[in-house]
Steps between C-alpha positions, in 0.01 A plus 500: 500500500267382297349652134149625574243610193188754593282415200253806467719723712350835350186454650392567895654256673771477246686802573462468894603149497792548222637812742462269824710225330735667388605670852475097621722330247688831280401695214649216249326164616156622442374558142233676428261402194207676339337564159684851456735588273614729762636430842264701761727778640393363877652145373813618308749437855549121342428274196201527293383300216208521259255176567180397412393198676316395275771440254581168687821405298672876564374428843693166540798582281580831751458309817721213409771734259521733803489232807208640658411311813238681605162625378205713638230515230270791551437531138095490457155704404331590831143484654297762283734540185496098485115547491522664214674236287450220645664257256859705517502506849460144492800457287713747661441416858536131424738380223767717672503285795523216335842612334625566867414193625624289188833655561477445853387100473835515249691560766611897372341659776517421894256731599135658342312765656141538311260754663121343542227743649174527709264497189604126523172521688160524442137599579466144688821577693483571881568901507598568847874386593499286199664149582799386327350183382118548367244554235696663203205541223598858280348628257755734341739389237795644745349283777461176244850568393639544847374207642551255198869646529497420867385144412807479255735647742413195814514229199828651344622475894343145563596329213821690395626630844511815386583748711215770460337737722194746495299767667178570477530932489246701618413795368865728467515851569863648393591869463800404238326362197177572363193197551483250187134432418362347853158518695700629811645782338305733606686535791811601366298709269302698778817682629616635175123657503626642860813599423357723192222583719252395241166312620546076433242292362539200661350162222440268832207581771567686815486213703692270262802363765740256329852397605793766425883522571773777485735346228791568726347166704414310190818558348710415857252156524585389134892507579445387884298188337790417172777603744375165806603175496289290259432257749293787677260502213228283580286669229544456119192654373509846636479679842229719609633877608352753715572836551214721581105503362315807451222642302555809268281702788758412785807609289336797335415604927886402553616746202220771679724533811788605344313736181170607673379606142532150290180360368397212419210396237391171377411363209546077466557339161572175410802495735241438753365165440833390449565634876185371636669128460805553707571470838478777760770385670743192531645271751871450431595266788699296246759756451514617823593116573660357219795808468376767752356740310307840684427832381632790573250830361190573637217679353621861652885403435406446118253822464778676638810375261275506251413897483810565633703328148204458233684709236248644244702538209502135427106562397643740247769310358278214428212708354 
């Protein structure tokens, strides 16, 4: 069994993914890594280490001291904290992945998994069921940085052959972990409101749809795509994912049938234009093809989990 590293495993995606992995391959082959001091009670089942990515030769020194053969790098500043400042997110989001893939072309690592994203595209971008291949023009720094690290990931794979994959997450809606700083948040966000049965200001438009996902899916595709055959992946830049795509009205009538009394106000900031260059939903043929990927929650099967498991005192610990 092989070493695996979750780089950045404190943050949304972390925790699910470090949890999942962990069931997969046992509580010792999968290290978790973040900037705490502290391992994150959730995370404390298995090895934990201290990392900043950015610190490229503590990095390298742990992966090859410790025979790590495996990385997922989800360490990075997302959509509207990236906005924010601009020239860190640049450096985070991209001179982490090129440690990865240095140790990879080395021949210390067999397989990478770095997550890409739909703000890859841009204003000029078809919106409806998005194709796999087309116009990929952002204008965030998270969408420069995501598709200048997709770039890097096809020419690491070309002219290395190494063995990296991607994803292209929606938006990710998970009751275990708070949201990190994204535009889609505000649907994780909207059922702490109904849980406390406080009113939500929602920062997108009513009629704002983008492309979402229950994280139990996105965290089920990420292993279904490391865990195929790599001759099955035909795609080296990233893969487009689709879950569902709604608009903060349709949820907020979704959360309605189940607390009559929830209300929903709105009140868009800059969040907005950020979401007015994204798709409204995305055709993911390619991973239905390439390693037979399908979804499993619908929009009522997610409402429903959701409210049923959002636990509220997570807002307070982290105030």
């Amino acid at each position: 069994m092989e070493k695996v590293l979750i780089i950045g495993a404190g943050g949304q995606i972390g925790t699910e993914l470090v949890l999942a992995l962990r069931k997969l391959k046992g509580n010792n082959n999968v290290v978790a890594g973040d900037l705490s001091d502290k391992c994150p009670d959730k995370l404390s089942g298995g090895p934990y280490v201290k990392m900043d990515v950015l610190d490229r030769e503590a990095v390298r020194s742990y992966v090859i001291d410790n025979g790590i053969k495996q990385v997922y790098l989800l360490a990075a500043l997302l959509s509207a904290t990236a906005e924010k400042n601009p020239a860190f997110a640049w450096k985070l989001n991209m001179e982490g992945l090129f440690t990865i893939l240095d140790l990879a072309k080395e021949g210390y690592l067999s397989k990478v998994f770095w997550p890409s994203s739909i703000a890859v595209f841009g204003p000029t971008t078809p919106v409806d069921k998005t194709p796999q291949l087309t116009i990929t023009e952002p204008t965030t720094v998270y969408g420069i940085s995501k598709l200048a690290g997709e770039r890097w990931c096809e020419y690491y794979a070309k002219n290395y052959g190494v063995d990296v994959r991607s994803i292209r997450y929606p938006g990710l809606i998970s009751h275990t972990s708070l949201p990190g700083g994204g535009t889609t948040d505000y649907a994780v966000d909207i059922f702490y409101k109904a849980k406390t049965g406080e009113d939500f200001t929602c920062f997108l438009k009513k009629d704002t749809a983008l492309p979402m996902m229950y994280m139990e899916d996105a965290i089920r595709a990420t292993i279904e795509l490391m865990e195929t055959k790599s001759e099955n992946i035909k795609i080296r830049s990233s893969y487009n994912l689709a879950g569902i795509s709604f608009s903060p009205e349709v949820i907020a009538n979704e959360i309605m049938k189940l607390k009559s009394d929830f209300k929903i106000n709105y009140a868009p900031d800059f969040r907005q234009a950020i979401a007015d260059t994204w798709p409204n939903s995305i055709d993911d043929t390619a991973a239905k093809l390439d390693w037979g990927w399908s979804e499993r929650f619908s929009l009522e099967e997610l409402v429903k989990v959701m409210m049923d498991n959002v636990d509220i005192t997570l807002v307070n610990l982290n105030n």
